[in-house]
C-alpha positions as CSV (number, residue, x, y, z in Angstrom):
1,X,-122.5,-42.7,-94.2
2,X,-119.4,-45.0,-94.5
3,X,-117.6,-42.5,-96.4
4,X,-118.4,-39.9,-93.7
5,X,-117.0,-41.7,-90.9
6,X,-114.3,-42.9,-92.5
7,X,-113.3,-39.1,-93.5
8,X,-113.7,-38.4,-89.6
9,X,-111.6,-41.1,-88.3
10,X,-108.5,-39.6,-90.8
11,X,-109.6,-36.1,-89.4
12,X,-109.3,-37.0,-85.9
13,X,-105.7,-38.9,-86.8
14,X,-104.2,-36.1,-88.2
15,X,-105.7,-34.0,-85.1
16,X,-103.4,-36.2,-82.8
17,X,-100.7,-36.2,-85.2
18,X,-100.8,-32.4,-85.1
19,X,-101.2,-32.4,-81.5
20,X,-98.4,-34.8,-80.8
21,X,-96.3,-32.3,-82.7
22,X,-97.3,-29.6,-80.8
23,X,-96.5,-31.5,-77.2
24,X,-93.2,-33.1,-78.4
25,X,-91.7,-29.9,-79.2
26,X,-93.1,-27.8,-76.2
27,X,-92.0,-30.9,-74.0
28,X,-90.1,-32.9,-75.6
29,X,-91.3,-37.0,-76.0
30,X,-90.4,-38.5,-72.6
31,X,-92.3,-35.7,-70.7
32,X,-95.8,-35.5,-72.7
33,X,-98.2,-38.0,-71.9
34,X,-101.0,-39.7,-74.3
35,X,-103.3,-37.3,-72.2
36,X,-101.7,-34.5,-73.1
37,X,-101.8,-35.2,-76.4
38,X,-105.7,-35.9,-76.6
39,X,-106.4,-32.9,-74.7
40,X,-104.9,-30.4,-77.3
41,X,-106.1,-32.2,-79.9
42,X,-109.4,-31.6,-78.3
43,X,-110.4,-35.7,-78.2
44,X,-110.7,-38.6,-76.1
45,X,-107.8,-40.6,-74.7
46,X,-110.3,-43.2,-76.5
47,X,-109.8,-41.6,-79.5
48,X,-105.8,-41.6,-79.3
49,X,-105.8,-45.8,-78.5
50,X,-108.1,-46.2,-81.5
51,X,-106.0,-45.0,-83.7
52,X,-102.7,-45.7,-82.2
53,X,-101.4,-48.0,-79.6
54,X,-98.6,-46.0,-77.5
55,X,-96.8,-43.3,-77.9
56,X,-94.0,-44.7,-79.9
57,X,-96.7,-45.3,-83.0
58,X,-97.8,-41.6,-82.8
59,X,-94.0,-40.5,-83.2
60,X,-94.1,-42.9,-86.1
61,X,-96.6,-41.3,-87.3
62,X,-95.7,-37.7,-87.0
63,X,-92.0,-39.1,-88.9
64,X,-93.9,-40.7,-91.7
65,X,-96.1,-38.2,-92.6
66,X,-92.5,-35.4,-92.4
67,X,-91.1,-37.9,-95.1
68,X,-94.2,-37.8,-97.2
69,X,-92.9,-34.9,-99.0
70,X,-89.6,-36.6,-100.5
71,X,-90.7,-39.9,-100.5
72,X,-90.6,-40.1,-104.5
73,X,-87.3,-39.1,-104.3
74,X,-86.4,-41.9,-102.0
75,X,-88.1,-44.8,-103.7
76,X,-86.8,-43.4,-107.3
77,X,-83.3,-43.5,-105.9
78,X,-84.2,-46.9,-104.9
79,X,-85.8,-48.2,-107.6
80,X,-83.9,-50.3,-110.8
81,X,-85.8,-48.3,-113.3
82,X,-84.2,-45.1,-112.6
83,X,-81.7,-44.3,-114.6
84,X,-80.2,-41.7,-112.3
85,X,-80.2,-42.9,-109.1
86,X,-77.4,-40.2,-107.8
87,X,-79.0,-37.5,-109.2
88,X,-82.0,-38.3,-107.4
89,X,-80.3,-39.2,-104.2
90,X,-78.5,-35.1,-104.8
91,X,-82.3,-34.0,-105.1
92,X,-83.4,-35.8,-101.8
93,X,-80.5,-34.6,-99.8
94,X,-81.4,-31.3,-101.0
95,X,-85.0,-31.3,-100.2
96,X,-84.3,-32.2,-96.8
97,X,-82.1,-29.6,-96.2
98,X,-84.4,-26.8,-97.7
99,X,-87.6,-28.3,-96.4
100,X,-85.7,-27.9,-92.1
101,X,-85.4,-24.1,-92.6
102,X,-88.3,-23.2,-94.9
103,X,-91.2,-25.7,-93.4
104,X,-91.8,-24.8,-90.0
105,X,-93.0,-28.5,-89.4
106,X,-90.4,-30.1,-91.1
107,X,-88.1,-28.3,-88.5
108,X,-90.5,-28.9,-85.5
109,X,-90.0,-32.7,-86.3
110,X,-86.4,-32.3,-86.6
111,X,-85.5,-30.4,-84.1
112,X,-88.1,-33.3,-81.5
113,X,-86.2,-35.9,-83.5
114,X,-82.5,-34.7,-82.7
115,X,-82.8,-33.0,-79.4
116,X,-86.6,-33.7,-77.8
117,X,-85.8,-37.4,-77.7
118,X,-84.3,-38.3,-74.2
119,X,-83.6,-41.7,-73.9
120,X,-84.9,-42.1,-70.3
121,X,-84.5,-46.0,-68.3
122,X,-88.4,-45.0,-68.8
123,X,-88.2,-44.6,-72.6
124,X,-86.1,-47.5,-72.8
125,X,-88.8,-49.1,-75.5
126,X,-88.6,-45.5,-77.5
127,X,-83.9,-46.1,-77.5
128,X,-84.8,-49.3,-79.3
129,X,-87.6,-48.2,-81.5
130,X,-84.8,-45.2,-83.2
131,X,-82.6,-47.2,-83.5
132,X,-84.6,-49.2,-85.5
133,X,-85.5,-46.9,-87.7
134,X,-82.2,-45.6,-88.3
135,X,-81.2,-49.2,-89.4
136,X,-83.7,-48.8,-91.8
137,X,-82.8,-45.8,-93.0
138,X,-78.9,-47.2,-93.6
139,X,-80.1,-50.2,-95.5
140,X,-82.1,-47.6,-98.0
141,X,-79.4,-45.7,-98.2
142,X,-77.0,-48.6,-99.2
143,X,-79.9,-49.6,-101.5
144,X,-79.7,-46.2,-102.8
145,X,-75.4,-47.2,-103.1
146,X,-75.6,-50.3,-104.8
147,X,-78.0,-48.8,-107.4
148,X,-75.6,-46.3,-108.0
149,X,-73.3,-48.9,-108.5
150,X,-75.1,-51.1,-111.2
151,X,-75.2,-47.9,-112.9
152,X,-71.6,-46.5,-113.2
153,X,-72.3,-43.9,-110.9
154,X,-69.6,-44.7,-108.4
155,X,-66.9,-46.8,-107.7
156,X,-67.3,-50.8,-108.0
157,X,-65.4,-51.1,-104.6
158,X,-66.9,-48.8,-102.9
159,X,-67.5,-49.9,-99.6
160,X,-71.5,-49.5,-99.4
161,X,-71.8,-50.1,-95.9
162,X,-69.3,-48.2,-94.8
163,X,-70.1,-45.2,-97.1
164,X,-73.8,-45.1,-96.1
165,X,-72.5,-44.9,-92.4
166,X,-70.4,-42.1,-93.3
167,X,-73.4,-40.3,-95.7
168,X,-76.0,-40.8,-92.8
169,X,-73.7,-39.2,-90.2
170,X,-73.2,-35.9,-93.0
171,X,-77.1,-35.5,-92.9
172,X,-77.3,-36.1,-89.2
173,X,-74.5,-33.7,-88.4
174,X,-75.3,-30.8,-90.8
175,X,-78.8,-30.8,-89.6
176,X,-78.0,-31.2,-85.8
177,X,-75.0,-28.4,-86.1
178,X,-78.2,-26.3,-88.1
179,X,-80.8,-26.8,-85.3
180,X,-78.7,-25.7,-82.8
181,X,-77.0,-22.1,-84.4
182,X,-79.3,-21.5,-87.4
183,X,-78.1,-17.7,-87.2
184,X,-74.6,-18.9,-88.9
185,X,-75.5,-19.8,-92.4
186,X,-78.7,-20.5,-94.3
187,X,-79.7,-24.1,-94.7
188,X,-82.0,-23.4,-97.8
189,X,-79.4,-21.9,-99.4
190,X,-76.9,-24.1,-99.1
191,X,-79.1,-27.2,-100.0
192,X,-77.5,-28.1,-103.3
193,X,-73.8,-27.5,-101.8
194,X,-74.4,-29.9,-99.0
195,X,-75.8,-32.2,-101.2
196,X,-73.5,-32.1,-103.8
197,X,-70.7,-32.5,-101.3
198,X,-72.1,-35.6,-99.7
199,X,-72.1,-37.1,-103.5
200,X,-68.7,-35.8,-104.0
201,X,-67.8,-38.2,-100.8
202,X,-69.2,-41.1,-101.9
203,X,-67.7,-40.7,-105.6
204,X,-64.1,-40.1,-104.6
205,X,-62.8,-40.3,-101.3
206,X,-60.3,-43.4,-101.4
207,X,-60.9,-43.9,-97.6
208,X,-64.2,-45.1,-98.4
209,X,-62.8,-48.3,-101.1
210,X,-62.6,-51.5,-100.1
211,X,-59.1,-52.9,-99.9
212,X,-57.7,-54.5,-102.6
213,X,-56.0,-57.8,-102.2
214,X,-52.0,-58.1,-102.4
């Protein structure tokens, strides 16, 4: 009986989580309402606080379960075991890029993340929470960096901060420029290109070394 319930209570989660996918994109996040969301998920507004607090912790949820897919990649590109960190940095960069035109809900999420987020005096809490998480997201990536590093994979004096700035802006500008004309190239196609190119950045661009003392 346990077992049951406990299967219900992820079935009803990933209800909302569906839902809340549904309403962000029709509405965008400011506009949709934790009633909203419980209503097309066909549940209680009891069921939503359950499971979740406020809305910010259902948009974390919807973005955690997008990054599911390529989390491997991330962690490996992380991780001081892998002997290949770049190449499995390339292989995330890719992913991504593929998974926004060929996954409709990968591109849903995108597109709520990039353009269905108004930062409203009202959503002033929702401002701060993404920009936490793209904090986070710069300190992986210059985790990712300093792996690379260690391993000869790019230049000792690199400037990680800066170049994980600069890398996070190329994925945020490709896909943003995508979402908005997607008739003017295919993202899918172009996966490996783009990533290769942001590599190609990091491995040679001298604007991206730190200065060297007189």
């Amino acid at each position: 009986m346990a077992r049951r319930t406990k299967q219900a209570a992820l079935e009803t989660r990933a209800q909302i989580i569906d839902a809340a996918e549904i309403c962000f994109f029709r509405k965008g996040v400011s506009q949709t309402s934790l009633a909203e969301i419980a209503k097309t998920a066909g549940v209680t507004r009891g069921a939503i606080y359950w499971h979740f607090e406020n809305k910010g912790e259902v948009l974390d949820a919807l973005l955690l379960r997008a990054k599911t897919p390529v989390q491997h990649l991330e962690e490996a590109s992380r991780s001081s075991d892998e002997p290949d960190p770049l190449g499995r940095l390339h292989a995330l960069l890719a992913e991504i890029f593929r998974q926004v035109e060929c996954d409709p809900s990968a591109r849903r999420i995108n597109e709520i993340i990039f353009h269905k987020c108004e930062y409203t005096d009202q959503m002033c809490d929702l401002r701060e929470h993404m920009r936490l998480l793209r904090l986070q997201s710069l300190q992986k990536l210059e985790s990712t960096l300093c792996n690379a590093i260690s391993r000869g994979q790019l230049p000792e004096q690199l400037d990680v901060p800066m170049a994980a700035r600069c890398l996070h802006a190329y994925v945020i500008g490709t896909l943003d420029t995508w979402l908005l004309r997607p008739e003017d190239f295919s993202l899918a196609e172009r996966a490996d290109r783009l990533a290769q190119g942001a590599i190609d950045i990091m491995r040679h661009s001298p604007a991206l070394l730190l200065p060297q003392p007189d």
